[in-house]
N, C-alpha and C positions, 0 to 999 in steps of 0.2 A: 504493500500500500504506500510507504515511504516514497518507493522508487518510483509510480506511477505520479506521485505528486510532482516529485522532480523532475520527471517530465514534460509535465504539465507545468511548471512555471517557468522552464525555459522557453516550451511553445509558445508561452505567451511572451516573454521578452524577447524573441525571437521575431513575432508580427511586430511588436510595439516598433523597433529597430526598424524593419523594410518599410514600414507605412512613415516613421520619421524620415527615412529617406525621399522615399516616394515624394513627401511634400515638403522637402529642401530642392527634389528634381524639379517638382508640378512649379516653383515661382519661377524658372529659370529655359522654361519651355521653347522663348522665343528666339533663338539662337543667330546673332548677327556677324556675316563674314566681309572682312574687309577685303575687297579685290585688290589688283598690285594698280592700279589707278586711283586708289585709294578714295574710290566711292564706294560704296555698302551695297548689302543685298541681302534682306531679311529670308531665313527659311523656317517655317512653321511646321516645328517637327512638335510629335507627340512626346509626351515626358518619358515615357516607357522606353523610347527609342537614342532617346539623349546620353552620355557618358555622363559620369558620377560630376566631370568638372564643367558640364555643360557646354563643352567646346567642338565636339562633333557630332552630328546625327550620326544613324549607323548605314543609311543609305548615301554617304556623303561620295564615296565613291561609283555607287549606280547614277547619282545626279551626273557627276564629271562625265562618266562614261558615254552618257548618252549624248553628250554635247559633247564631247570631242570627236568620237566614233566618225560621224557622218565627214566630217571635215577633211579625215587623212583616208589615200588612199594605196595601193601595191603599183608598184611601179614593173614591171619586166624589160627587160633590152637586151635586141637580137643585135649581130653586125656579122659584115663579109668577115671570114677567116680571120678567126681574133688572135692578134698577136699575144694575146697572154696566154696560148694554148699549151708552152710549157712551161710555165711558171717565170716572175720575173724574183731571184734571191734578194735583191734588192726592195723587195716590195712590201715596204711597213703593213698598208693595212691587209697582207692576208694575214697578218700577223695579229695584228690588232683588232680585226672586222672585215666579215666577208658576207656576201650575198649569195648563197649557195643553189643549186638545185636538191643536189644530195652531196654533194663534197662538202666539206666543211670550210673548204679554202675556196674564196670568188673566184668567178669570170674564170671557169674552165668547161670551155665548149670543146664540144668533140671537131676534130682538126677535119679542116673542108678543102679543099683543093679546087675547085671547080668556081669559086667567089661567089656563094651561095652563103643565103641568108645563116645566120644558124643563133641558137640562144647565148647571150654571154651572161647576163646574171638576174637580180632580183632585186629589189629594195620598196622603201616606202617613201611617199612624199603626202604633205599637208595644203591643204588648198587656201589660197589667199584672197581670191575675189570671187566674187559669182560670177565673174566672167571667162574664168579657165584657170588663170594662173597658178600656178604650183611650185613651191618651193621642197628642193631636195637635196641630198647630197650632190657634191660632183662626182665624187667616185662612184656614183650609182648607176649617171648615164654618161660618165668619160668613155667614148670610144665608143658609144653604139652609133650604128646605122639606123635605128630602127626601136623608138621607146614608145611604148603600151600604157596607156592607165587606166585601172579596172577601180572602180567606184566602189562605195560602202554597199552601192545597191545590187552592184551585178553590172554594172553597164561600162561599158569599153569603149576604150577613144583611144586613135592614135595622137603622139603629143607633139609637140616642137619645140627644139630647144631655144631658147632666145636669147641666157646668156651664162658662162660660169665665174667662180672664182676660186681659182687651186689656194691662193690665201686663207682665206676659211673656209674651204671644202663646199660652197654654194652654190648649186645651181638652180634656175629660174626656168619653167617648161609651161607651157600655155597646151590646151584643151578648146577644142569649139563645141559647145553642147549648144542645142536649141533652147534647153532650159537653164534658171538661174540654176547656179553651183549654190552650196552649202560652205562658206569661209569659213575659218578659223576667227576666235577675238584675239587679238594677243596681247597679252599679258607687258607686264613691268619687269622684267626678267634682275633689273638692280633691284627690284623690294622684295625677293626673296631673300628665304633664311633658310642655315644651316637647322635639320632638324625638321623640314615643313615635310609633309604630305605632299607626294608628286605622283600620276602614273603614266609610263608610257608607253603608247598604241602605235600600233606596227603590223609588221606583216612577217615576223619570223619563222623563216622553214617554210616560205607559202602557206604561212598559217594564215591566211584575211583577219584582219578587223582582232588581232588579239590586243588585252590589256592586262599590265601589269602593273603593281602598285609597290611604292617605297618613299623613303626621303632623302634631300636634299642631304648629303654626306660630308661635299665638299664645295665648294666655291672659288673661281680664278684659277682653275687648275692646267698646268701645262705638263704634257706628256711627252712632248717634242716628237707627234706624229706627222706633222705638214712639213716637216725642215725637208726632208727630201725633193719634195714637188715645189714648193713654194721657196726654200733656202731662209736668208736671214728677215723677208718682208712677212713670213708667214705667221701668223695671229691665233694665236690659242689661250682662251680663257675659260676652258669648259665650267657649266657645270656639272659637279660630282654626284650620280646618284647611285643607292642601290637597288633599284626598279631592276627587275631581271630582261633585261636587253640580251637579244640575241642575233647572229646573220639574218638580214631582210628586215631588222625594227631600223639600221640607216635610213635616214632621209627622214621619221618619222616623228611625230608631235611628244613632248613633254610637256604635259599640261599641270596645271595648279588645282586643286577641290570645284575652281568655277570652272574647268572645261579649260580657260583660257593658258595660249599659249606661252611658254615660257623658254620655251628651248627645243631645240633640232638635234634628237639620237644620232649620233656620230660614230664611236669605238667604243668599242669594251678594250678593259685592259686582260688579256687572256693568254696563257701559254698555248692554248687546244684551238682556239678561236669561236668557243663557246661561251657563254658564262658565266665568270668565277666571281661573280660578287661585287662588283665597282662598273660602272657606266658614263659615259661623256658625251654630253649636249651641250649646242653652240647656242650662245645665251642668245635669245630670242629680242634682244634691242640690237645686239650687233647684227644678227638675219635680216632686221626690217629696214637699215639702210642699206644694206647689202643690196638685196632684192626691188629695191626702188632705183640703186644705182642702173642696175642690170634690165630693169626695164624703161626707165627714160633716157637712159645713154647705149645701152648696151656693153657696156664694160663699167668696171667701181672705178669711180671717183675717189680715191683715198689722200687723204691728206697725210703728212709726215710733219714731226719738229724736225729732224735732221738729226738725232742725238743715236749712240750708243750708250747703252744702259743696263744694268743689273739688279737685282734686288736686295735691299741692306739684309745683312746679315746680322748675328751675333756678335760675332767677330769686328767688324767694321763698325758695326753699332758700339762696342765698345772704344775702336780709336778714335772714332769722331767724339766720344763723350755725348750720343744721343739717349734721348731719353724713352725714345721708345724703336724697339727692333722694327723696321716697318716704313716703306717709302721707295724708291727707286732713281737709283745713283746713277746720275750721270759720267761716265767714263769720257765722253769725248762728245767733240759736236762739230757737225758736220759746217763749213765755212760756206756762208751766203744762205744759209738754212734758215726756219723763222726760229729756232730756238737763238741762231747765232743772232740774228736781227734782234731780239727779244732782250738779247744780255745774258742767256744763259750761258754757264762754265762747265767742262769736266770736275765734277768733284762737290757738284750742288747736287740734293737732294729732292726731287720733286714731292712733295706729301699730298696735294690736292689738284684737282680738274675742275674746273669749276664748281668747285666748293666739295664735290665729292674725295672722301677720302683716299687716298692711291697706297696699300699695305704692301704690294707686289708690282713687279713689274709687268708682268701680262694682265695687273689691271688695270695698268697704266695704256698697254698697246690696246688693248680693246675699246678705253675710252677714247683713245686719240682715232681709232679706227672708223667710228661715227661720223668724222666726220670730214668734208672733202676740201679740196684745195682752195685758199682763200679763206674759209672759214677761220674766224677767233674764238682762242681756247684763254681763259681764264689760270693763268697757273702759279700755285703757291708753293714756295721752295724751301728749303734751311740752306745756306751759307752762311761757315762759321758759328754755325748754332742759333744764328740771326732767321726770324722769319722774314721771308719780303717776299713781292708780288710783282706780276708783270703779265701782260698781255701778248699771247705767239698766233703770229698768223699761220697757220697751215700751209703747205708747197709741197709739188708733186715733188717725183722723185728726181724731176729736174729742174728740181728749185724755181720753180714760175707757180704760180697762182690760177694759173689755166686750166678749165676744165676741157675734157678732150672725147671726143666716140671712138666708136669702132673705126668708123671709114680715117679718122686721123691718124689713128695708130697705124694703118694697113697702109696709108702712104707714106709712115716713116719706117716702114718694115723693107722696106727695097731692099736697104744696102744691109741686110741683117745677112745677107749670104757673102756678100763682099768681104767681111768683118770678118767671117769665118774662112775666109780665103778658101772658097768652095768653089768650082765648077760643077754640074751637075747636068744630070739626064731623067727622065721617066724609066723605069723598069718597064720591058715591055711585057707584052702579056703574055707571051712564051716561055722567057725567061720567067717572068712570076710565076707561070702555072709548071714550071719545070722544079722548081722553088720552094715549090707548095704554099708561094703567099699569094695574097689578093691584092697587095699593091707594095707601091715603093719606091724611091729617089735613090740615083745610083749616082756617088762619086767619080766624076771624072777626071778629077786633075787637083792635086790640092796646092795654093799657093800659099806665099808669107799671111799667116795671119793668124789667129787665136788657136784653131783645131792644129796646124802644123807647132805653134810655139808650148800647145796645154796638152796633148794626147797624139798615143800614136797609131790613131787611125789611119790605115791604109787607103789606096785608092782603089776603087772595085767596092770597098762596101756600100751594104743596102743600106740605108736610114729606112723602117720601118715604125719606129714612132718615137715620138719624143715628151719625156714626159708623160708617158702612159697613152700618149696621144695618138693614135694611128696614123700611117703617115702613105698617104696614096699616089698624090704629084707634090710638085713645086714648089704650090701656091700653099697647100698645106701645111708644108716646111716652112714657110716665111712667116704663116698666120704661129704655128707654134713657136716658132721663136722668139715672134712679137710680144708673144702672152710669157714670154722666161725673160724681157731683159733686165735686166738686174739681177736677176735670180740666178739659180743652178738648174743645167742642164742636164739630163739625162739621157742619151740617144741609146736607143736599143734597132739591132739587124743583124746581118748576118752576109758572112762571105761568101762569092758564088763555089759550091763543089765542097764546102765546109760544114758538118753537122752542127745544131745549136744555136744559140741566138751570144750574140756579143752586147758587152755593156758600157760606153764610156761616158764620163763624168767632167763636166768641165762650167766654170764661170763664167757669164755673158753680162 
């Protein structure tokens, strides 16, 4: 009888407890989320449904889901005889991220001889207007012939590419539907935090329309995957998550609890090429001047200070007598640059961008990358331990304030083969089909100039692409050069009667 009582008065302080709860939950019902534009948006969830600290409904993720879903789509791309059909050893992202069929490693079509279509990979892309546009990777549709987009609903389009950037892996592909498209909103991608709720929707394995969900891990993060394609202009500030990303989620939305966009799935960091727990998306403010570049110019507009830089250290933080580890040191500065115009030095400190705090240096490059030539950046410095302040105008990489298109670049691409002290020819299509490639530019004579003073490429070799770029006549070789100057170059072909593909590496 004892024991029955005993029972009986913990059952009851046992209701007393969840019904106390219940009406600590019931005043706190109306649950309000701050978007990253930092206007509100009330959601009216039931108390039942609410977490004990009233901060998330538990449908918070079916909300995102359904509003992002519609927006991203899978991407496919065929091409003639793909030159990555043996693999390129140099090539970071099958390392880091691949678009598979069933290999785990991208863009390994079965070898075609005949210059016939055939599949080279997979990926995802987000849709940006109701009028087609689509933002994706580059390395999703680098080197197709031939890019496919298959809708949340089922429905297919062929695409068109309009423009890339090997800088921050971007590219911009347009759609013709008769009906509106479903956009993206995009997000604040700076008002995120370490620790937030994110998920991201993709297309892995030719999975359509999957989602996955995690948080925000890390922020500003650089891997140094673009240094190959891109060299020293190339821009990485991902952010870090561990949303489980896999081959085919590239190109795809990272979104916030309201659906809105925040960032573009890029790499996992993986020994296998699957993944092991860590993800990388290109912050979703740096994609939307990107993709605005690429569609009113047709190439990015990027502006430069003209500085080399690093990020303070421990160490250095300590010789300088700083008081906080955090900011990005100027080592040198380029002469006639707007930093040099500005007054800045080798050995000042940048701490701020307009007003935004700068802790690293890639989050230094990603704010400076916002924004294009001519533009004024606000920037706050330590020299000497002293704060001070100065105004930098922005300048391309040739130091003018000029903004430039496609067609301008492409008339100063002439002399890009002269430079290389190149003579050249078409492969012919005998030779190619003897070859087993579908296209290609044949050295004819090499004279005084970069390729004879930097590498010892022979005469007789194919250039078959550069840059990952496929490479068919001339004009192709002039357009991919245009898009590497300043950069590093990477030319991949192959010698007539010689097994394998050749790789050399040189400055332009």
């Amino acid at each position: 009888m004892k024991k029955v009582l005993s029972y009986l008065l913990i059952g009851i302080a046992s209701a007393s407890t969840v019904l106390l709860v219940q009406s600590k939950i019931s005043t706190n019902s109306e649950i309000k989320f701050l978007r990253d534009d930092a206007s509100s948006s009330s959601y009216s969830v039931p108390a039942a449904f609410t977490s004990l600290n009233g901060s998330l409904p538990s449908d918070a993720f079916v909300l995102a889901s359904e509003v992002s879903m519609p927006t991203v789509v899978h991407i496919t791309t065929k091409a003639k005889q793909s030159q990555y059909a043996q693999g390129n050893p140099m090539d970071l992202f099958e390392y880091f991220f691949g678009q598979p069929f069933s290999d785990p490693r991208e863009r390994k079509p079965q070898k075609n001889e005949d210059g016939h279509i055939v599949p080279l990979g997979s990926g995802s892309g987000v849709i940006i207007s109701k009028d087609g546009y689509i933002v994706t990777n580059n390395h999703v549709i680098d080197g197709a012939d031939e890019i496919e987009v298959i809708l949340n609903d089922n429905r297919s389009f062929k695409a068109k590419l309009i423009g890339t950037d090997p800088n921050t892996d971007i590219a911009l592909i347009k759609v013709e539907s008769k009906e509106d498209l479903t956009p993206v909103q995009f997000g604040n991608s700076d008002a995120t935090k370490v620790g937030q709720w994110v998920l991201a929707v993709g297309n892995p394995f030719n999975l359509a329309s999957t989602v996955t969900a995690g948080i925000i891990s890390a922020k500003a993060r650089n891997i140094n995957l673009l240094q190959q394609k891109a060299g020293t202009y190339a821009i990485e500030s991902f952010i870090q998550t561990d949303a489980a990303v896999n081959p085919g989620n590239s190109g795809g939305a990272l979104v916030d609890l309201n659906g809105d966009l925040i960032g573009i799935n890029t790499a996992i960091a993986s020994p296998s090429g699957v993944y092991a727990g860590y993800a990388f998306a290109i912050p979703s403010n740096l994609v939307k001047k990107v993709i605005e570049d690429l569609k009113d110019y047709g190439v990015v507009q990027r502006g430069y200070m003209g500085i080399s830089m690093g990020s303070v250290d421990d160490k250095l933080a300590k010789d300088l007598n700083l008081d906080k580890v955090e900011g990005a040191y100027i080592s040198d500065v380029q002469k006639g640059s707007g930093a040099d115009d500005a007054g800045l030095k080798g050995g000042d400190i940048i701490t701020k961008i307009n007003s935004k705090v700068i802790k690293t240096s890639p989050e230094l490059q990603e704010m400076v990358a916002r924004f294009r030539p001519g533009d004024k950046i606000q920037v706050e410095y330590l020299r000497d331990n002293k704060t001070l302040n100065t105004t930098v105008t922005l300048k391309s990489k040739n130091n003018t304030t000029e903004l430039v298109t496609k067609e301008d670049l492409n008339k100063s691409s002439s002399n890009s083969i002269d430079l290389l002290g190149l003579e050249l020819e078409p492969l012919s299509t005998s030779d190619a089909r003897k070859m087993g490639l579908s296209g290609g530019v044949k050295i004819k004579k090499i004279n005084k100039g970069i390729i004879q003073d930097n590498t010892d490429i022979q005469e007789g070799f194919i250039i078959t692409s550069v840059n990952r770029k496929p490479i068919a006549s001339v004009d192709d070789l002039k357009e991919a050069l245009n898009a590497s100057r300043g950069d590093g170059v990477l030319l991949q072909g192959k010698y007539p009667g010689q097994n394998g593909s050749k790789y050399y590496a040189f400055g332009f």
